[in-house]
C-alpha positions as YAML, in Angstrom:
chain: A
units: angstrom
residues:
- id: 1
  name: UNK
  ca: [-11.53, -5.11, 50.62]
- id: 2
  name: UNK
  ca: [-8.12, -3.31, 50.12]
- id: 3
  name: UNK
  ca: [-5.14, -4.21, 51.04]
- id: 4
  name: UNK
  ca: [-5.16, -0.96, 53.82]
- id: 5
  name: UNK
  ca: [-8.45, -2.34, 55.44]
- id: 6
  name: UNK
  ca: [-7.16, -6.10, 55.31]
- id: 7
  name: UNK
  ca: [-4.17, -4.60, 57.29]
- id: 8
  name: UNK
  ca: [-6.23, -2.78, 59.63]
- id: 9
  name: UNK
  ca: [-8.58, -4.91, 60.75]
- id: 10
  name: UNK
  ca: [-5.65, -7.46, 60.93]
- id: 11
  name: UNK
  ca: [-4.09, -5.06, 63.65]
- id: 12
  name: UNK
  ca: [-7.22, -4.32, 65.03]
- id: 13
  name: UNK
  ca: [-7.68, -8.05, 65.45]
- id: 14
  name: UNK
  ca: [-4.19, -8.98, 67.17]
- id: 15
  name: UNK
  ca: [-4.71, -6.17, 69.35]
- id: 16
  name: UNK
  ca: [-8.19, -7.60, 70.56]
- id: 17
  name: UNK
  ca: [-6.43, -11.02, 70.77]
- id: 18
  name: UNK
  ca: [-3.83, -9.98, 72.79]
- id: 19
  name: UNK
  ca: [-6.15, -7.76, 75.10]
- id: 20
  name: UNK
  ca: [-8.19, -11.03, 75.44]
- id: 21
  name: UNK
  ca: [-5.42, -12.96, 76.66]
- id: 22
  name: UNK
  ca: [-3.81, -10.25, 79.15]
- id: 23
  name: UNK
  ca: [-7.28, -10.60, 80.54]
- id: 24
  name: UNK
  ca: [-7.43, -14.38, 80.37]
- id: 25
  name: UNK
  ca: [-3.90, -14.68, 82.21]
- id: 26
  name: UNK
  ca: [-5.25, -12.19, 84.97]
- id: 27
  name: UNK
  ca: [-8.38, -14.46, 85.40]
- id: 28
  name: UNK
  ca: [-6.36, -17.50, 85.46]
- id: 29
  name: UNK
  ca: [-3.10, -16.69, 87.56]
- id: 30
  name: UNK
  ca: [-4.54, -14.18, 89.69]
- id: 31
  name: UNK
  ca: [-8.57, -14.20, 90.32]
- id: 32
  name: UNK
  ca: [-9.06, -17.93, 90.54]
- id: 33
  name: UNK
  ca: [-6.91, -17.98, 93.82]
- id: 34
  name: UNK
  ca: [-9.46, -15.69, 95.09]
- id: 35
  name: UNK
  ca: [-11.43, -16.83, 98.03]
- id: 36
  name: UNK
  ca: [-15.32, -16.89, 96.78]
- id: 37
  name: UNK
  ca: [-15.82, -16.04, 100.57]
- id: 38
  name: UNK
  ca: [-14.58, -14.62, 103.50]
- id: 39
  name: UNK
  ca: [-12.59, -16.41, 105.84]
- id: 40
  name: UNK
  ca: [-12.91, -15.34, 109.34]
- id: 41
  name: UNK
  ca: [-9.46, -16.17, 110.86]
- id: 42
  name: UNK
  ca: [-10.28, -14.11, 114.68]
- id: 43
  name: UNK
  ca: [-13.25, -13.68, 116.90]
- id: 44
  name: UNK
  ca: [-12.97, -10.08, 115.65]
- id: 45
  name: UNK
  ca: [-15.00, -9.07, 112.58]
- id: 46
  name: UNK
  ca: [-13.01, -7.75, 109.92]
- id: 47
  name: UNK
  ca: [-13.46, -3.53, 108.75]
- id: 48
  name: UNK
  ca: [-12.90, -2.42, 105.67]
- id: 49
  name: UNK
  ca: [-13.29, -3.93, 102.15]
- id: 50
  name: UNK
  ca: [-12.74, -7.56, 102.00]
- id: 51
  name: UNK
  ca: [-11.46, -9.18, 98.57]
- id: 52
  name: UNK
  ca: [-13.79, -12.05, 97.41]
- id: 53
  name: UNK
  ca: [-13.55, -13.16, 94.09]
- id: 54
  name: UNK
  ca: [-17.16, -12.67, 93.48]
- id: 55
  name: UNK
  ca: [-16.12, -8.47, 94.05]
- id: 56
  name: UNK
  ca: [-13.47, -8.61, 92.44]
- id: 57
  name: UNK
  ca: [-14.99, -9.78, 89.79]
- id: 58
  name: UNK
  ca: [-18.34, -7.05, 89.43]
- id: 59
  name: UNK
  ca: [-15.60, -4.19, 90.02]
- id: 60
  name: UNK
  ca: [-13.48, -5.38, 87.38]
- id: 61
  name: UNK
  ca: [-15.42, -6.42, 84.73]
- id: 62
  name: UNK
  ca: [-16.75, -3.14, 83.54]
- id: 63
  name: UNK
  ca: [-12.89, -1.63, 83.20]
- id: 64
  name: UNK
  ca: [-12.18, -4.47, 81.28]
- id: 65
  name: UNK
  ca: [-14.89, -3.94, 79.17]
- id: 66
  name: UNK
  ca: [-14.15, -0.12, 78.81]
- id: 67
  name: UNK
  ca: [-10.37, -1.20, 78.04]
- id: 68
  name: UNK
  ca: [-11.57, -3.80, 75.40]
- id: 69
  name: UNK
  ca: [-13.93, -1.42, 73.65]
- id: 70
  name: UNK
  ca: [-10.83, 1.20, 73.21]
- id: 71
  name: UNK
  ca: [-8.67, -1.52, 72.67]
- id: 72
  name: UNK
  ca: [-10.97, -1.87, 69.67]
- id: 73
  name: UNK
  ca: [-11.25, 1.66, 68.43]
- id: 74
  name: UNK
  ca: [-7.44, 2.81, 69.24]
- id: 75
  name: UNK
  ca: [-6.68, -0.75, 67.08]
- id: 76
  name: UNK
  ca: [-8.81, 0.02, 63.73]
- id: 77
  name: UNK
  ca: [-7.14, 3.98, 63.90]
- id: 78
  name: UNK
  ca: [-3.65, 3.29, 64.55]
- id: 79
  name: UNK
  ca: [-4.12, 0.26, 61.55]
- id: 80
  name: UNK
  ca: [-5.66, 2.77, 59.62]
- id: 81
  name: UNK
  ca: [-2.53, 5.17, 60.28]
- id: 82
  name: UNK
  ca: [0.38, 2.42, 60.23]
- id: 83
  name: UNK
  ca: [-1.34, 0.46, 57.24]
- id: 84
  name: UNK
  ca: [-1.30, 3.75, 55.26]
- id: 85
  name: UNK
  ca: [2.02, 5.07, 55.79]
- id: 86
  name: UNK
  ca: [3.74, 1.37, 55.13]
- id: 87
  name: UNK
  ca: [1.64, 1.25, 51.79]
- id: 88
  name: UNK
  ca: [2.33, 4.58, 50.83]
- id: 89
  name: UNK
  ca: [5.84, 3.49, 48.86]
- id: 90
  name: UNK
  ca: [3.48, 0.52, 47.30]
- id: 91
  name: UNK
  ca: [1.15, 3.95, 46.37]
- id: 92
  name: UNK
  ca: [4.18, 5.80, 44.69]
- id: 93
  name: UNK
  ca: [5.34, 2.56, 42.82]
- id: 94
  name: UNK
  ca: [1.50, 1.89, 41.53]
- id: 95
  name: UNK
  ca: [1.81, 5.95, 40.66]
- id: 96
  name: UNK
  ca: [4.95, 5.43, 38.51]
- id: 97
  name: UNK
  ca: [3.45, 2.31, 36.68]
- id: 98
  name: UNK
  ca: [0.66, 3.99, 35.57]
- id: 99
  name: UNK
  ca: [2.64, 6.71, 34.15]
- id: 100
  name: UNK
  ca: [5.06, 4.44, 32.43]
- id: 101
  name: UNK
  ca: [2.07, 2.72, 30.95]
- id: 102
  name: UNK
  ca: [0.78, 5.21, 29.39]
- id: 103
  name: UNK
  ca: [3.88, 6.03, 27.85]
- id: 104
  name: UNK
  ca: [6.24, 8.10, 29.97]
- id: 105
  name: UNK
  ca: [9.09, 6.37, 30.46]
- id: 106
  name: UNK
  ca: [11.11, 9.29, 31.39]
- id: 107
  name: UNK
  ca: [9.41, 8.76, 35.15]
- id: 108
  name: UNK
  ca: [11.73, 7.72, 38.12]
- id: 109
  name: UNK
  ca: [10.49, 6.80, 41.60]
- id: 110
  name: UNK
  ca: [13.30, 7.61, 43.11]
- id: 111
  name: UNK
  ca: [11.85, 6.68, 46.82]
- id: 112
  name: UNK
  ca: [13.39, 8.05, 49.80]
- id: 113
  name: UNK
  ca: [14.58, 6.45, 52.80]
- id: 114
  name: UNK
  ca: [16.25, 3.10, 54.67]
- id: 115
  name: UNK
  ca: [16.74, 0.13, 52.37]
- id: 116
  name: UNK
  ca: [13.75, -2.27, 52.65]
- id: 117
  name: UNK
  ca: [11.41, -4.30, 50.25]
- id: 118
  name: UNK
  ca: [9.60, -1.53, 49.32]
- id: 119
  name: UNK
  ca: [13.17, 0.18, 48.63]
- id: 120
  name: UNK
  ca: [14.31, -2.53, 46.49]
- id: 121
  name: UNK
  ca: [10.98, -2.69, 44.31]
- id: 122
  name: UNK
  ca: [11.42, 0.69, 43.54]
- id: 123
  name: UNK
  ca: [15.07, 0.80, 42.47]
- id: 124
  name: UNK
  ca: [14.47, -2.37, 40.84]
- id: 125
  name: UNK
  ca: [11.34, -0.50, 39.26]
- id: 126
  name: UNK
  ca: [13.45, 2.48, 38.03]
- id: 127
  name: UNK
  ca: [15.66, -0.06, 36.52]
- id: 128
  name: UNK
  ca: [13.77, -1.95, 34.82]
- id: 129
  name: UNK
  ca: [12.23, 1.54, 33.39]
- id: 130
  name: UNK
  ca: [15.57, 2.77, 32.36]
- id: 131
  name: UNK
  ca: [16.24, -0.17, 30.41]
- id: 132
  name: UNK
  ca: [13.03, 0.26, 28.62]
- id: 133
  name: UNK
  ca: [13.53, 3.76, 27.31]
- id: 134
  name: UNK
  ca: [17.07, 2.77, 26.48]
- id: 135
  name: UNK
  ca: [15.91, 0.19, 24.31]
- id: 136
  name: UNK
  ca: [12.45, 2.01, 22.97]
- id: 137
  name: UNK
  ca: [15.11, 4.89, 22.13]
- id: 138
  name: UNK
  ca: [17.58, 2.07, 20.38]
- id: 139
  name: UNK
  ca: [14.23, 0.76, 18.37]
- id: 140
  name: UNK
  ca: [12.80, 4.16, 17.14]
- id: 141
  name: UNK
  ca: [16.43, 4.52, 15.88]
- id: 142
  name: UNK
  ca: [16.48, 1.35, 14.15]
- id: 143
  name: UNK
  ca: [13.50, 2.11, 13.00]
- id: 144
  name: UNK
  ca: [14.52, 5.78, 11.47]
- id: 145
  name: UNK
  ca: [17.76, 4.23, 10.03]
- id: 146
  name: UNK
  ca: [15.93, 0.89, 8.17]
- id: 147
  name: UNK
  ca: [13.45, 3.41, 6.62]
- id: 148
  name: UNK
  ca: [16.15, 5.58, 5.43]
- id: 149
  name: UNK
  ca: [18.58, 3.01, 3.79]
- id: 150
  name: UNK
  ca: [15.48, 0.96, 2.62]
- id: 151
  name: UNK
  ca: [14.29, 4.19, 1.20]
- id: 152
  name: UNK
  ca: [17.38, 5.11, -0.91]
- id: 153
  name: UNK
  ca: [17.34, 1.78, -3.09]
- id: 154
  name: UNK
  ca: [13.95, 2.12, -3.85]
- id: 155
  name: UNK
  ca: [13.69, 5.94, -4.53]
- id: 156
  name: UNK
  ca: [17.31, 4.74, -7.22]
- id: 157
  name: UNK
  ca: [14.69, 1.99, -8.71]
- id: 158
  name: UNK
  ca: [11.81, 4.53, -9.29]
- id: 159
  name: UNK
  ca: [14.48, 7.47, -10.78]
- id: 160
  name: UNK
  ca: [16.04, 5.04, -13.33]
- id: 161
  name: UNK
  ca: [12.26, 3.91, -13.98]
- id: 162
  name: UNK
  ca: [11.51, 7.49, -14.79]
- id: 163
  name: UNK
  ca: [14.20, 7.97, -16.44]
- id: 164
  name: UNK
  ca: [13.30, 4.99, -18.66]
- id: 165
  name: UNK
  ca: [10.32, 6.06, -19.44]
- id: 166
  name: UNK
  ca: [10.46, 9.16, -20.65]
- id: 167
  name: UNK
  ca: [13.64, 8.45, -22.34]
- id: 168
  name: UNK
  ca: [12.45, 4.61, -24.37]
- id: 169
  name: UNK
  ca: [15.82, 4.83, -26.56]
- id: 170
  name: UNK
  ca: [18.38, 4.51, -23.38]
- id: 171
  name: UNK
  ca: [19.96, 1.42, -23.48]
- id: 172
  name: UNK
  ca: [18.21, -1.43, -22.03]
- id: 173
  name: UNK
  ca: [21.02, -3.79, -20.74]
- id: 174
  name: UNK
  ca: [22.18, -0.76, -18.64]
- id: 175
  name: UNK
  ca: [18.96, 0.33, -17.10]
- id: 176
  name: UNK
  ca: [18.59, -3.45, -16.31]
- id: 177
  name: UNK
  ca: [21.99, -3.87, -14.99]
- id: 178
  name: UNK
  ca: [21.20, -1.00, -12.23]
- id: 179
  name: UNK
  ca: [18.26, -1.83, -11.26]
- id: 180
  name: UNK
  ca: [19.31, -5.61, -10.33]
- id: 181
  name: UNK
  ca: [21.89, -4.01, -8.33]
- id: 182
  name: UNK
  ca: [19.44, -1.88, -6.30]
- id: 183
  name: UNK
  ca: [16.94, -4.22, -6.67]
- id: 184
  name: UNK
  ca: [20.09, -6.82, -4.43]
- id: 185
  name: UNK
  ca: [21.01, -4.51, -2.08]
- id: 186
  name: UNK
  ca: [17.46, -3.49, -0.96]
- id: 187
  name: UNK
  ca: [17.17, -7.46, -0.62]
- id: 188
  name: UNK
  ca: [20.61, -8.18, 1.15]
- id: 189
  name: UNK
  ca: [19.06, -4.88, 3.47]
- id: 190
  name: UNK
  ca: [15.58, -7.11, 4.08]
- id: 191
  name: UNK
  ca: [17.76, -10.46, 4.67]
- id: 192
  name: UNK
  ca: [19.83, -8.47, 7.06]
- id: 193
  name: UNK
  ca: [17.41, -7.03, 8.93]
- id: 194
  name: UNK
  ca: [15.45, -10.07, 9.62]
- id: 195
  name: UNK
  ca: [18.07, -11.85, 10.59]
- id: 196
  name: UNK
  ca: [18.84, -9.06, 13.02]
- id: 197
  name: UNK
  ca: [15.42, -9.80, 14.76]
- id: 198
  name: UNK
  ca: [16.01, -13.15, 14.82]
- id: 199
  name: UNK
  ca: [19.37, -12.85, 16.53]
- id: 200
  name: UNK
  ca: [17.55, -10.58, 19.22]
- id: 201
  name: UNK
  ca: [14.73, -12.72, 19.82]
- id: 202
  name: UNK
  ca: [16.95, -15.67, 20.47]
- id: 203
  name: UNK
  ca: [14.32, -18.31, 19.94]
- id: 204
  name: UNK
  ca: [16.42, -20.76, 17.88]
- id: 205
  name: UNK
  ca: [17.52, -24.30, 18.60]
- id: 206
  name: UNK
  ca: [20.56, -25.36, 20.21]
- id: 207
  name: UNK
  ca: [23.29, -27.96, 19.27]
- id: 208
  name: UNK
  ca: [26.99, -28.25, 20.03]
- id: 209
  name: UNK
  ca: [28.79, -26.31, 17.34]
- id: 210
  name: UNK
  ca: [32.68, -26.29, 16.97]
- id: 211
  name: UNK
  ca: [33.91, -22.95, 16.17]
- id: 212
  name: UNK
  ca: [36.71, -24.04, 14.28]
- id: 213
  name: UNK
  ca: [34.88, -25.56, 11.76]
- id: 214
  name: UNK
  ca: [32.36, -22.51, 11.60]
- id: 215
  name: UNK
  ca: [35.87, -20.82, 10.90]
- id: 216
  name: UNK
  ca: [37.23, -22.76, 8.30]
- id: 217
  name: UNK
  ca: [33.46, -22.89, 6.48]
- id: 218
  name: UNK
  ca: [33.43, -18.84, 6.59]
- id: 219
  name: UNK
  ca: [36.77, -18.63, 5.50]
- id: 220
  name: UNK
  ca: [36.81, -20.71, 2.81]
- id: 221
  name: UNK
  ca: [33.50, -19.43, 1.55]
- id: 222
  name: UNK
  ca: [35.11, -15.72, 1.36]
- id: 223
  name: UNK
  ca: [38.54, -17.17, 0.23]
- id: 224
  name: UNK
  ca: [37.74, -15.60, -3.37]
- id: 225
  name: UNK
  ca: [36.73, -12.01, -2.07]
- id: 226
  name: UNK
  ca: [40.27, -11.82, -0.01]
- id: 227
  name: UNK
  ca: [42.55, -13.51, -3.23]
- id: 228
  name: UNK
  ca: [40.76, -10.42, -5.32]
- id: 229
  name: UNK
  ca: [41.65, -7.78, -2.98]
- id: 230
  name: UNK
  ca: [45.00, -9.72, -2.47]
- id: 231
  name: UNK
  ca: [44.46, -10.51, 1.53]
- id: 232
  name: UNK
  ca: [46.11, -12.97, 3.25]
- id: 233
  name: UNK
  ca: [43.23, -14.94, 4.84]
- id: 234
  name: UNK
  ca: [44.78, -17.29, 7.53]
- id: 235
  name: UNK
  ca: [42.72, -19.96, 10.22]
- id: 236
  name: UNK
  ca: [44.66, -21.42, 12.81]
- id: 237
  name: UNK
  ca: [43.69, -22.77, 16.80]
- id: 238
  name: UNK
  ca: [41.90, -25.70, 17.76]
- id: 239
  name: UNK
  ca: [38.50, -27.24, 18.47]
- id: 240
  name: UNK
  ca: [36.18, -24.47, 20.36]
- id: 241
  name: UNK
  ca: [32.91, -26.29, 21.22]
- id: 242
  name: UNK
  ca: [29.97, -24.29, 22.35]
- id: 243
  name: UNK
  ca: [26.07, -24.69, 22.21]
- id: 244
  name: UNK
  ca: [23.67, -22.65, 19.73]
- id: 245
  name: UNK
  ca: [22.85, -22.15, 16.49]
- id: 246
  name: UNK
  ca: [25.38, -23.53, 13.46]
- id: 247
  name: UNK
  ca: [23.48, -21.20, 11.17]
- id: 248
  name: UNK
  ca: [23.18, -18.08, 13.19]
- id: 249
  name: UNK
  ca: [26.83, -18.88, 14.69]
- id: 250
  name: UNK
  ca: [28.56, -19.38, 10.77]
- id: 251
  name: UNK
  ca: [26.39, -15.84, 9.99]
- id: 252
  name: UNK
  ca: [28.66, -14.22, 12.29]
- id: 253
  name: UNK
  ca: [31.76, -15.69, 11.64]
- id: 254
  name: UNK
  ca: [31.03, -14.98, 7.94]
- id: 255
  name: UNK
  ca: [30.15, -11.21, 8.77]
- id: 256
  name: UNK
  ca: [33.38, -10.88, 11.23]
- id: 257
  name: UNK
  ca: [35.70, -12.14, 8.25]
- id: 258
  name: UNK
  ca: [34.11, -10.43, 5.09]
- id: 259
  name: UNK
  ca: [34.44, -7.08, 7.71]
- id: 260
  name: UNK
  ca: [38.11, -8.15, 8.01]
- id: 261
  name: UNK
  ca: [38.74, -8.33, 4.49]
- id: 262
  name: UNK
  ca: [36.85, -5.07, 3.35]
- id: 263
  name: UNK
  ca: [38.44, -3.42, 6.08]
- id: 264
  name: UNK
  ca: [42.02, -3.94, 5.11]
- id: 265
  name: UNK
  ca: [44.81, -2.43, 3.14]
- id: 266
  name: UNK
  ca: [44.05, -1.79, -0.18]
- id: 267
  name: UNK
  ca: [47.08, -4.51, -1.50]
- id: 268
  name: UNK
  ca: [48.77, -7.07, 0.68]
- id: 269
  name: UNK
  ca: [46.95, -6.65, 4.21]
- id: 270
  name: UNK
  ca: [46.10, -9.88, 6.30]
- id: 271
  name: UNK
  ca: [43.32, -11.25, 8.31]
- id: 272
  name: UNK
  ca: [44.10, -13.81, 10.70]
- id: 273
  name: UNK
  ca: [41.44, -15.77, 12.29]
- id: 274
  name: UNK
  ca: [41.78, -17.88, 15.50]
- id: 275
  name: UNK
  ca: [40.12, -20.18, 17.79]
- id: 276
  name: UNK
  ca: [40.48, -22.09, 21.33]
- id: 277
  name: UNK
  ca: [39.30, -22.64, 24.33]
- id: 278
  name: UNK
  ca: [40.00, -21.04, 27.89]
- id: 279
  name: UNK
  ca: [38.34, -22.77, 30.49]
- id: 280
  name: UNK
  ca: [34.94, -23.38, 30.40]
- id: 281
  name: UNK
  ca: [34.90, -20.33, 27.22]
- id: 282
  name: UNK
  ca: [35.19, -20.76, 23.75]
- id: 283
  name: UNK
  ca: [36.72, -18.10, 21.65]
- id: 284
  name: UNK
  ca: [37.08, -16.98, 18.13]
- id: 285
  name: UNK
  ca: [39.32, -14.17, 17.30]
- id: 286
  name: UNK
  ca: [39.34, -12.00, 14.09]
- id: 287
  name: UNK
  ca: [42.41, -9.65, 13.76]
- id: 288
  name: UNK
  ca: [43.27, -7.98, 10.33]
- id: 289
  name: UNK
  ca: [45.73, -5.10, 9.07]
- id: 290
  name: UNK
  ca: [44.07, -1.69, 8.11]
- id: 291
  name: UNK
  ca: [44.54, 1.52, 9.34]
- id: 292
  name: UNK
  ca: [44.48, 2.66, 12.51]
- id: 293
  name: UNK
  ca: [41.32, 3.26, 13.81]
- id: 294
  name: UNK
  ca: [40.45, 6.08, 16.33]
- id: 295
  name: UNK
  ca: [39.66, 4.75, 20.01]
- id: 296
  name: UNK
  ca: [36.19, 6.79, 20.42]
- id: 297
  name: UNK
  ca: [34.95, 5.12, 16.75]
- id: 298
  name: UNK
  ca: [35.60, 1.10, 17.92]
- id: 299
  name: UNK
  ca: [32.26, 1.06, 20.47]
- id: 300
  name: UNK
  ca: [30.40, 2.77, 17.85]
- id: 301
  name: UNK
  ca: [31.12, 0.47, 15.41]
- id: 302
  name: UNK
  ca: [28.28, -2.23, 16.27]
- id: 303
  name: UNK
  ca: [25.37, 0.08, 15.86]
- id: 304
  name: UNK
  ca: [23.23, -0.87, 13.01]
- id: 305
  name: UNK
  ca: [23.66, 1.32, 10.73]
- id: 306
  name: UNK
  ca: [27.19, 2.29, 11.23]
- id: 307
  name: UNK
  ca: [29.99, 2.01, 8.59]
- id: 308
  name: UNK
  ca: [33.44, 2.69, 9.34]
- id: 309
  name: UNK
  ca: [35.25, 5.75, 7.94]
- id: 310
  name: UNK
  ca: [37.65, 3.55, 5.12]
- id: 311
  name: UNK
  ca: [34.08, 1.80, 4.19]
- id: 312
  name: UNK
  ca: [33.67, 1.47, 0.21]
- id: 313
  name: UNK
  ca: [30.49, 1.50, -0.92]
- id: 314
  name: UNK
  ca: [31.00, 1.24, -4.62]
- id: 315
  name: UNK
  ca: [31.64, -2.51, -4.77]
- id: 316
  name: UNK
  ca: [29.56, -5.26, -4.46]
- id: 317
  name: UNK
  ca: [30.44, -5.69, -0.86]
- id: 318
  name: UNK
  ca: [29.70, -2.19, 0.40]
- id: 319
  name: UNK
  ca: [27.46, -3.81, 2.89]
- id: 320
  name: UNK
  ca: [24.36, -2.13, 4.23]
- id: 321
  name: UNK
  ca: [26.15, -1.19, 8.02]
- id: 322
  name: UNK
  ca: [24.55, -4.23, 10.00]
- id: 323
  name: UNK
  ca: [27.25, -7.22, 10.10]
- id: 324
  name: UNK
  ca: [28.89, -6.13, 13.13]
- id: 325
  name: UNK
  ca: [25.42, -5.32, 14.53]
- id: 326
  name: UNK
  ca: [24.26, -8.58, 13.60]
- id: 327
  name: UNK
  ca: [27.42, -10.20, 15.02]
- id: 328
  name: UNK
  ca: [26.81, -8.20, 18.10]
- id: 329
  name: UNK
  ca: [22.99, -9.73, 18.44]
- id: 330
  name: UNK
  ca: [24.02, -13.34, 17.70]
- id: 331
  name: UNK
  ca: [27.11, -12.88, 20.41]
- id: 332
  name: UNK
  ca: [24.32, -11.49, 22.90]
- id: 333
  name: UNK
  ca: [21.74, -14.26, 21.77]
- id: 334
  name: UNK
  ca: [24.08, -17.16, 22.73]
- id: 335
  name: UNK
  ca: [25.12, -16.17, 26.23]
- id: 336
  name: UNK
  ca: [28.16, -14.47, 25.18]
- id: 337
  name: UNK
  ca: [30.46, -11.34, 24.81]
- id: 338
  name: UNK
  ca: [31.88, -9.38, 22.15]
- id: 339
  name: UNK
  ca: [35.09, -7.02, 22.47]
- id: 340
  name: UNK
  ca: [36.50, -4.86, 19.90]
- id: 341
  name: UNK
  ca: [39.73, -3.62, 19.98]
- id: 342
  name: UNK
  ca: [42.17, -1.30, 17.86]
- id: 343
  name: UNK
  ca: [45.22, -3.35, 16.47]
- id: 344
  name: UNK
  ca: [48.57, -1.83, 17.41]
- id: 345
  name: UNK
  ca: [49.84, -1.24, 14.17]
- id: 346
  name: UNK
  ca: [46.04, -0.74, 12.81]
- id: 347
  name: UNK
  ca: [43.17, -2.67, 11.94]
- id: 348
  name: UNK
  ca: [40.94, -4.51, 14.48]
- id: 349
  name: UNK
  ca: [40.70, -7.12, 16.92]
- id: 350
  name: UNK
  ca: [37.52, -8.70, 17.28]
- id: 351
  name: UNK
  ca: [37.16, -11.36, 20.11]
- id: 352
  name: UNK
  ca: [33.62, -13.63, 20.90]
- id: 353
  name: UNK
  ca: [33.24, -15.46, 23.57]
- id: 354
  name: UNK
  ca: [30.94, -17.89, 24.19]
- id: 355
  name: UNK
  ca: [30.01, -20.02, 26.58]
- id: 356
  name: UNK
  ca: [31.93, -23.81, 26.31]
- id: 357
  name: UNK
  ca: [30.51, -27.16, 26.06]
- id: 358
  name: UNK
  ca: [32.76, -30.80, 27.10]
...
């Protein structure tokens, strides 16, 4: 049966129970005080109708029964009716689910009316639906941007393979040369981009992990890139415990300070990296010297994809436009939040914060 008929016939039913029991109180507080005979109480006979229960009873029985018997039909109508109209929302909601399953997720409910259940499913409905199109839209965009960049190494590797062959006398060592360095970045691309995935499923293992020492590791793992570009590359603060992943959690610290350093001033800029602990939050804080950096660029900046205006991509650390957006993942994966703010004097300020362990 369907939920409509269930609720009629559940109406119906109350309706007949509570006719039955108006009935039963009449027969109990009002007929069974009813003389079964008449009592003469004077030498003269009475005129008129007298009440005897037995009288009563034959003259009320068949109203009863008439009263029952509509009782019964106005019940299964006006359930019919009232069942319909409180399901109709639940009919507009199954409406909207069908649509968004077959892949319109454009579709709002947008029900009318007072706040109630059926109010809250809905909104929580339309929600949950603008959500998904927000992130479909973010994946299809992914998806455009990893085909493109993965596409441009590649199409590189088949030119100078072309190129090769018609032309056997170039010189070796060079074609070689370029092709390795394709050949790495459509690999560091690949690396990148599954470790993106990871970040965003989340399914990892977690551990305490001090932040400090994630700090100094990264650091002193890009020490050589920042003495080449002559960067000061500072790490100062305290123990910062939190729980997550030591591998996923150094990947962003890594990303955050190579960003610092490739982002800086050409010849003596700085990058100053900092942890502690507020509360019950850990932070780490990356700040370096660069130039100044336009407000409407900074939220922009952890879209995969995205490079930042002073980005130079003839070195070996162009990048392929995912570290913040990897940073941003593993932040999101562990509970956390990631701000990024313009330095005063220029550069960036780039603060995690994750959630602290005793």
């Amino acid at each position: 049966m369907s939920v409509r008929l269930k609720l009629t016939l559940s109406y119906a039913g109350f309706l007949m129970v509570a006719g039955v029991l108006l009935l039963a109180a009449v027969w109990v507080f009002l007929l069974r005080y009813v003389p079964d005979r008449a009592i003469l109480l004077s030498d003269t006979a009475p005129t008129g109708v007298f009440p005897v229960r037995s009288r009563l009873v034959r003259v009320f029985a068949p109203p009863a029964a008439a009263v029952m018997a509509f009782l019964l039909v106005f019940g299964l109508g006006g359930g019919w009716v009232l069942a319909g109209r409180m399901l109709a929302p639940l009919s507009r909601i199954t409406a909207a689910t069908r649509t968004a399953a077959a892949g319109s997720l454009a579709h709002r409910i947008r029900l009318p009316g007072r706040g109630d259940e059926f109010r809250d499913l809905a909104d929580a409905f339309d929600a949950m639906l603008a959500r998904l199109e927000a992130h479909v839209a973010e994946q299809r965009r992914f998806a455009a941007n990893a085909s493109h960049e993965l596409r441009t190494p590649l199409a590189i590797s088949r030119t100078l393979l072309d190129v090769a062959r018609k032309d056997p006398t170039r010189v070796r060592a060079e074609l070689i040369e370029r092709l390795h360095t394709v050949n790495t970045r459509a690999i560091d691309l690949t690396e990148a981009l599954l470790l993106l995935s990871r970040g965003d499923r989340g399914n990892f293992t977690r551990e305490g992990v001090d932040l400090s020492l994630i700090a100094e590791e990264a650091a002193e793992t890009l020490l050589p890139l920042a003495e080449r570009r002559r960067i000061a590359l500072d790490v100062t603060g305290g123990a910062a415990w939190t729980s997550g992943s030591a591998e996923l959690l150094l990947r962003m610290a890594t990303n955050l300070i190579q960003n610092a350093v490739v982002h800086n001033l050409p010849d003596g800029g700085a990058v100053t990296v900092h942890t502690e602990t507020h509360g019950d939050t850990s932070v780490l804080r990356v700040e370096n010297t660069g130039q100044p950096l336009p407000p409407e660029l900074v939220p922009t900046l952890t879209e995969p994809f995205h490079r930042g205006t002073e980005r130079v991509r003839t070195d070996e650390h162009a990048g392929v436009g995912l570290g913040l957006a990897i940073v941003h993942s593993i932040v999101r994966a562990h509970d956390g939040t990631l701000d990024l703010v313009p330095g005063a004097a220029g550069g960036l300020v780039v603060t995690v914060r994750l959630p602290g362990t005793s």
